[in-house]
C-alpha positions in Angstrom: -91.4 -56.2 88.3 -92.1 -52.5 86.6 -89.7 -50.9 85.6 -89.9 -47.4 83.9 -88.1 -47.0 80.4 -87.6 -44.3 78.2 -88.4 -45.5 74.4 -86.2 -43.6 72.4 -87.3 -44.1 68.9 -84.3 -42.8 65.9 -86.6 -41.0 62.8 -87.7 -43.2 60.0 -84.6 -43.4 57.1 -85.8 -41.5 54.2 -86.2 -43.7 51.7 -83.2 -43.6 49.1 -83.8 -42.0 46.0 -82.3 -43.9 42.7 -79.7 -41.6 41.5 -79.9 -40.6 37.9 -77.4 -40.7 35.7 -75.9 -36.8 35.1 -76.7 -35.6 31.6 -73.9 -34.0 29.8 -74.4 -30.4 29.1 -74.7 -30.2 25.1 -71.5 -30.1 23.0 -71.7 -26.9 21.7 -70.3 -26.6 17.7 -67.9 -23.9 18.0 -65.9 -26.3 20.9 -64.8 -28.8 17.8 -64.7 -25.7 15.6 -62.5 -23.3 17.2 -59.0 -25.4 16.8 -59.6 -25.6 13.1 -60.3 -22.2 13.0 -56.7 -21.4 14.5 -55.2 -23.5 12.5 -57.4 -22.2 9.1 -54.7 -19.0 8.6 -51.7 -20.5 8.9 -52.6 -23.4 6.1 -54.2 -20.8 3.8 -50.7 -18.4 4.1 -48.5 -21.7 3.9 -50.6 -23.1 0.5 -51.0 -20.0 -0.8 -47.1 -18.3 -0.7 -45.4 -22.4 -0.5 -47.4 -24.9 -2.2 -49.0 -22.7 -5.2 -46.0 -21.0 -6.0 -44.2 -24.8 -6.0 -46.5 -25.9 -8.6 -46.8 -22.9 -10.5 -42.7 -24.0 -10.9 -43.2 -27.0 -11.7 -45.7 -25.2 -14.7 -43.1 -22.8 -15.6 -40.8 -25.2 -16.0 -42.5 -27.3 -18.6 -42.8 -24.1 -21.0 -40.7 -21.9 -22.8 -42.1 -18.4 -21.0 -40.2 -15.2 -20.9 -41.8 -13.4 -17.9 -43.7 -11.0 -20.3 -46.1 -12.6 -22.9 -49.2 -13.9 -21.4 -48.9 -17.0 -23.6 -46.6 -19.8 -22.5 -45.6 -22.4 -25.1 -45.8 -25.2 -23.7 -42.0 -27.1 -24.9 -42.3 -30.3 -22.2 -39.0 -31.4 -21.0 -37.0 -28.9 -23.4 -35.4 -27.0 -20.4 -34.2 -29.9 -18.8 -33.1 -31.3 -21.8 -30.9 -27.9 -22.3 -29.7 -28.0 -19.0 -28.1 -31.0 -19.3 -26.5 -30.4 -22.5 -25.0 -27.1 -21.1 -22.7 -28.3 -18.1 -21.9 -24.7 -17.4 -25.5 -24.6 -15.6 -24.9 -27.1 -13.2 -20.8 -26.4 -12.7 -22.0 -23.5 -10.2 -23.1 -26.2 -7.4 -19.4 -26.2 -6.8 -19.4 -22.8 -5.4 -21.9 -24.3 -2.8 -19.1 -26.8 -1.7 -17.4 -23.3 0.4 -20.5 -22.9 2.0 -21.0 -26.9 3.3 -17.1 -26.5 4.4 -18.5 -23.3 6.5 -21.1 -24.8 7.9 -19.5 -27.9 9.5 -17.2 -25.3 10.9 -20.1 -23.6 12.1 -21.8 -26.2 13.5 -19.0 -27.4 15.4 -18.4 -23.5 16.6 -21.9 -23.5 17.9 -21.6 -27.0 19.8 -18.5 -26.0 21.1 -19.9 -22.8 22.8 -23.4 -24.2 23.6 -21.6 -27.1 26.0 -19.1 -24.5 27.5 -22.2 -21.9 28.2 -24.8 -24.7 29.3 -22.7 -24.4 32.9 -22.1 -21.7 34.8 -19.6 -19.4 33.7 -19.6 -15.9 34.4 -21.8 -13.2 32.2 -23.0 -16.5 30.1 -26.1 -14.7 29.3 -24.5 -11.5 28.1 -22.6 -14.2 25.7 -25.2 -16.0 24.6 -26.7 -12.6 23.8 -23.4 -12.0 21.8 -23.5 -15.3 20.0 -27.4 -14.7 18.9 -27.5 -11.4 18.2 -26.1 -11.4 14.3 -28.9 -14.0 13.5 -31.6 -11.1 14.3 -29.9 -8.2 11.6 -31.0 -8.6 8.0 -29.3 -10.0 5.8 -29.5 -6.8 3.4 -27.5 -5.2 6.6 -24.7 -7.6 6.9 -24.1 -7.8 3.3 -23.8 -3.8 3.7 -21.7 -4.5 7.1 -19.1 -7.0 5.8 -19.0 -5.0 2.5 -17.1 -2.4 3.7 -15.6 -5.0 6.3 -13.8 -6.7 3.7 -12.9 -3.2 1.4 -9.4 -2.5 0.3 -8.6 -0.4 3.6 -11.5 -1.2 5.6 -12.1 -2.7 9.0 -10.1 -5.9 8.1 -7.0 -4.5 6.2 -6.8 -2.2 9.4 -7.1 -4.4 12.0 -4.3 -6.4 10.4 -1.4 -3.6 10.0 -2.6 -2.5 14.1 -1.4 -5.7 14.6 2.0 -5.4 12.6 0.3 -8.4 10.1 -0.7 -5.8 7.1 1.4 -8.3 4.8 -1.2 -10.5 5.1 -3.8 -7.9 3.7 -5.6 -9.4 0.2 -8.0 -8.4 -2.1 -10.5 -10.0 -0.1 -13.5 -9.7 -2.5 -11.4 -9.1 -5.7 -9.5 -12.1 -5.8 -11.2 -15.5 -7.4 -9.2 -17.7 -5.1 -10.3 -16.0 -1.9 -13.6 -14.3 -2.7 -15.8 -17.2 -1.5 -13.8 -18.0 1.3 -14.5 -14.6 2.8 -18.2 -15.3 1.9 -18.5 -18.4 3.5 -16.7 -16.9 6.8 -19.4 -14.2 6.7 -22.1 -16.8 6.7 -20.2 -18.9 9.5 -20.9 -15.5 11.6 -24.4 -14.4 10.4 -26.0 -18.3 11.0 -23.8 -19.4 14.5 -26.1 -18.0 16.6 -29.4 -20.2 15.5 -27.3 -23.6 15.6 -25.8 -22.0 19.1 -29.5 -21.5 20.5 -30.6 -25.0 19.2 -27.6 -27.1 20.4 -28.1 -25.2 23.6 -31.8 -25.8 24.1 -31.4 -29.6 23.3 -28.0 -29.7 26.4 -30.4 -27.9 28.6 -32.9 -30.4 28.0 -30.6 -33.7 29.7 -32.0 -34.4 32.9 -29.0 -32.9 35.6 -29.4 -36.5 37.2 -27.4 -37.3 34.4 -24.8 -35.0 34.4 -24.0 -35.7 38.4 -23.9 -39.9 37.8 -21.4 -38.8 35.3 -19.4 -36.8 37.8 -19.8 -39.6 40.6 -18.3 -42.3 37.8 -15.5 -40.0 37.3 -16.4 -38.5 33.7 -14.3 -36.0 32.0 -15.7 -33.2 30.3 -15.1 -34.8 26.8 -16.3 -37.9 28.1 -19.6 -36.7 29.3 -19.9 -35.0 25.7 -19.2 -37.8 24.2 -21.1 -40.4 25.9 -23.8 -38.1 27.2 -24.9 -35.0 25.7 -23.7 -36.2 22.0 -26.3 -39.2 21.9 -28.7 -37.2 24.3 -29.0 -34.3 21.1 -28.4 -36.6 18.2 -31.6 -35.6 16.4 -30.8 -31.8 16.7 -27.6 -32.3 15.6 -29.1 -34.4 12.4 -31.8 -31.5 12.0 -29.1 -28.8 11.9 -26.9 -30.6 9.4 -29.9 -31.0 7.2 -30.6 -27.1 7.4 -26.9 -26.7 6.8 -27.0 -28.5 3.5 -30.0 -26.8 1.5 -28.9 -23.8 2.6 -25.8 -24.1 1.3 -27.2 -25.2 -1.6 -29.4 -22.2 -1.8 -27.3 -19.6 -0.5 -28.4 -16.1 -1.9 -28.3 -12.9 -0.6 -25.0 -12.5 1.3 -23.0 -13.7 -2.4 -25.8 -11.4 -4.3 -25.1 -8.1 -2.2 -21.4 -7.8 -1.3 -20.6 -8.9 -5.3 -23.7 -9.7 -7.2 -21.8 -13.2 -8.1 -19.1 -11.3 -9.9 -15.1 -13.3 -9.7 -16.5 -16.2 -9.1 -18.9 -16.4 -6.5 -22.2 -17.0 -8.7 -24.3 -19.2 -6.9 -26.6 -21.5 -8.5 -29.5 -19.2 -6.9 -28.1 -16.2 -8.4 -27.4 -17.9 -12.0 -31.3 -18.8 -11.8 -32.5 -15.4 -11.1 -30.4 -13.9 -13.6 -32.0 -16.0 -15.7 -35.7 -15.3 -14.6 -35.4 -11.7 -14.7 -31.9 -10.7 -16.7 -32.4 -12.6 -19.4 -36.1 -13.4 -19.2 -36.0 -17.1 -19.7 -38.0 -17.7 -16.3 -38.9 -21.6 -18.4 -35.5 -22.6 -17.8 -35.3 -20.6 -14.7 -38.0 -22.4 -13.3 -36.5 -25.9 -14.7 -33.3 -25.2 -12.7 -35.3 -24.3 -9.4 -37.1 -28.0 -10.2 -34.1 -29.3 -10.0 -32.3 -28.0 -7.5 -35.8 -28.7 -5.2 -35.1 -32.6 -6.3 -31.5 -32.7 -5.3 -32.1 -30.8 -1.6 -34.8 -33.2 -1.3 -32.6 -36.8 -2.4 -29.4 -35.5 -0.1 -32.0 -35.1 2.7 -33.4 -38.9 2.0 -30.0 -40.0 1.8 -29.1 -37.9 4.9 -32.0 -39.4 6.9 -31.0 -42.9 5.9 -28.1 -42.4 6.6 -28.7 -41.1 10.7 -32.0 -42.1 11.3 -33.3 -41.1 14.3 -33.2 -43.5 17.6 -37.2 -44.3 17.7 -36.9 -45.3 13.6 -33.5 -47.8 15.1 -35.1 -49.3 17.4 -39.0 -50.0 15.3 -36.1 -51.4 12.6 -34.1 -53.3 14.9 -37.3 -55.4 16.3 
């Protein structure tokens, strides 16, 4: 039987070509070099005007150099040796002791407002704004400000008698037993606003998921603090009592331009460059500076020690 069919035939396959691997385009040299290149200022500014000026110290220190002559005796450890015969040096670290007293109360201002502003509460901004805004004035313009703040009749005296409490009026600056309280109070208000900005940064950063299981379990306000944002900001808190204690330890300008250390609020800072560039013994200027470096640094070793942070716990707890 015939039957008529149409052969339809489907085109040949092309034949498959072997693919070939891609070849990567040519790593050009100024890919790997351009990091380094950022990062080249920064290190040559930090080594020139932190680490040569540190050893240049620890050079001074060593020699008996008055600032002037171009030769430096070279005396060893004759400065240190001085400084520890003559307590009167070293007795000036207590004035720092009004300074760590202000800065617990400042740290625990600034933790106070950061949890109250990190919810909503009306015009929070424009009080955060508030709280941050005596960090950004000099320090040569607060000294200046709180100067005339704290005169015989200025802004404090007055405020007191509008309130019927001028009794309480003192010689604010003049008197040795209040002089570096009303120092340490001016620091409380120049510095609040960076511990403010950091505590608040680090309560921001708690996941909200957080917060609202709190709420659900029936958490407090103090309880959530305690509990939750406490351990949640631990290592901030840590960081901003380190920060507390060498400046404290280093305090400078606000003592130095409301009373240039005078009734009793010398500094060791100020007592050192007195030393350098009064007195032109910048050997055992230096000597101090040495040593004051080598306590910031063993109360920071003890202070990490002391609160490591949770990552170091748990490596030394396996």
């Amino acid at each position: 039987m015939n039957t008529s069919a149409q052969l339809v035939r489907s085109p040949a396959a092309p034949a498959s070509r072997p693919t070939l691997p891609r070849r990567q385009p040519p790593r050009r040299p100024g890919r790997t070099i351009t990091p380094y290149g950022f990062l080249l200022v920064p290190l040559i500014l930090m080594v020139t005007f932190t680490y040569v000026p540190v050893l240049a110290m620890f050079g001074y220190s060593v020699t008996s150099w008055d600032g002037l002559d171009p030769a430096k005796e070279f005396v060893g450890l004759d400065n240190y040796v001085e400084i520890a015969r003559r307590p009167e040096l070293m007795e000036v670290l207590t004035v720092s002791l009004y300074y760590v007293g202000a800065s617990v109360v400042q740290i625990g201002l600034a933790l106070y407002f950061a949890m109250v502003l990190s919810f909503n509460v009306r015009f929070r901004n424009l009080f955060k704004g508030i709280l941050f805004f005596p960090y950004l004035i000099n320090g040569v313009a607060i000294g200046m400000i709180f100067l005339f703040f704290f005169q015989p009749g200025g802004t404090l005296d007055t405020t007191l008698s509008a309130l019927g409490l001028g009794s309480l009026s003192q010689q604010w600056l003049g008197d040795p037993e209040i002089i570096n309280y009303s120092l340490a109070g001016t620091s409380v208000w120049r510095y609040l606003g960076l511990n403010f900005v950091l505590f608040l940064g680090a309560i921001q950063s708690i996941p909200a998921e957080l917060y609202e299981a709190a709420d659900i379990d029936g958490a407090n306000r103090w309880q959530q603090f305690r509990h939750l944002v406490l351990p949640g900001i631990r290592p901030i808190v840590g960081l901003s009592f380190i920060l507390a204690i060498s400046g404290s330890l280093s305090v400078f300008e606000i003592p130095y331009i409301m009373t240039g250390g005078a009734n009793g609020s010398e500094t060791f800072v100020i007592q050192t460059v007195n030393l350098a560039f009064k007195f032109h013994k910048v050997g055992l200027a230096s000597a101090m500076a040495v040593i004051l470096l080598l306590i910031i640094l063993l109360l920071t070793w003890i202070q990490r020690r002391a609160l490591p942070d949770e990552k170091v716990r748990r490596k030394v707890g396996r």
